[in-house]
N, C-alpha and C positions, 0 to 999 in steps of 0.2 A: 611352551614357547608359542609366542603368536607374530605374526608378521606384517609390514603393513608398508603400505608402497607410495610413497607421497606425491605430488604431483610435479615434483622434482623431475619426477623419472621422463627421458629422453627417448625412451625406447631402445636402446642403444646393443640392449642381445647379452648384455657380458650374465647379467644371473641366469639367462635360460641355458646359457651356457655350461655355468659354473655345476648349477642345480636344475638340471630337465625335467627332473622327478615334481618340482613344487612350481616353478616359472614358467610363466609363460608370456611372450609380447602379444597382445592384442589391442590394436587403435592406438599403436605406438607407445605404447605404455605396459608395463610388468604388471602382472596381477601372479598373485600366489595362491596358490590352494592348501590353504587352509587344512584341510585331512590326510596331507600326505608328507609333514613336517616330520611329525613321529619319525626317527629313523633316517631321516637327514637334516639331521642338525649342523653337523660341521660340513656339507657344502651351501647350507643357509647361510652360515656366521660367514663363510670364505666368499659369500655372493656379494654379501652386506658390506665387507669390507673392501670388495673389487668394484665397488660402483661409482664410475665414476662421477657421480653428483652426488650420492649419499642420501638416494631416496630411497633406500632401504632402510624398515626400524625393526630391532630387535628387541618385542619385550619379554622379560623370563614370566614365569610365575611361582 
């Protein structure tokens, strides 16, 4: 799974919240880390879908 945060994003807290482990707001914006998806998948998917602007993208592989 990879993740990716568009410029959509508000800053707004709700995926740092959902998923602490991978989000984080910095410069008003979410960025994800990448090497810590593994193993939270479903509060990724729950972040992605709780956002409200939908700058969150989920790709599989």
């Amino acid at each position: 799974m990879r993740i990716s945060v568009s410029n959509n994003c508000i800053g707004c807290g709700a995926c740092s919240t959902i998923s602490p482990e991978v989000f984080e707001i910095y410069r008003n914006s979410a960025i994800a880390d990448q090497t810590k998806i593994y193993g939270n998948e479903d509060s990724c998917i729950d972040a992605a879908i709780n956002c409200p602007v939908s700058a969150i993208k989920i790709e599989e592989y």
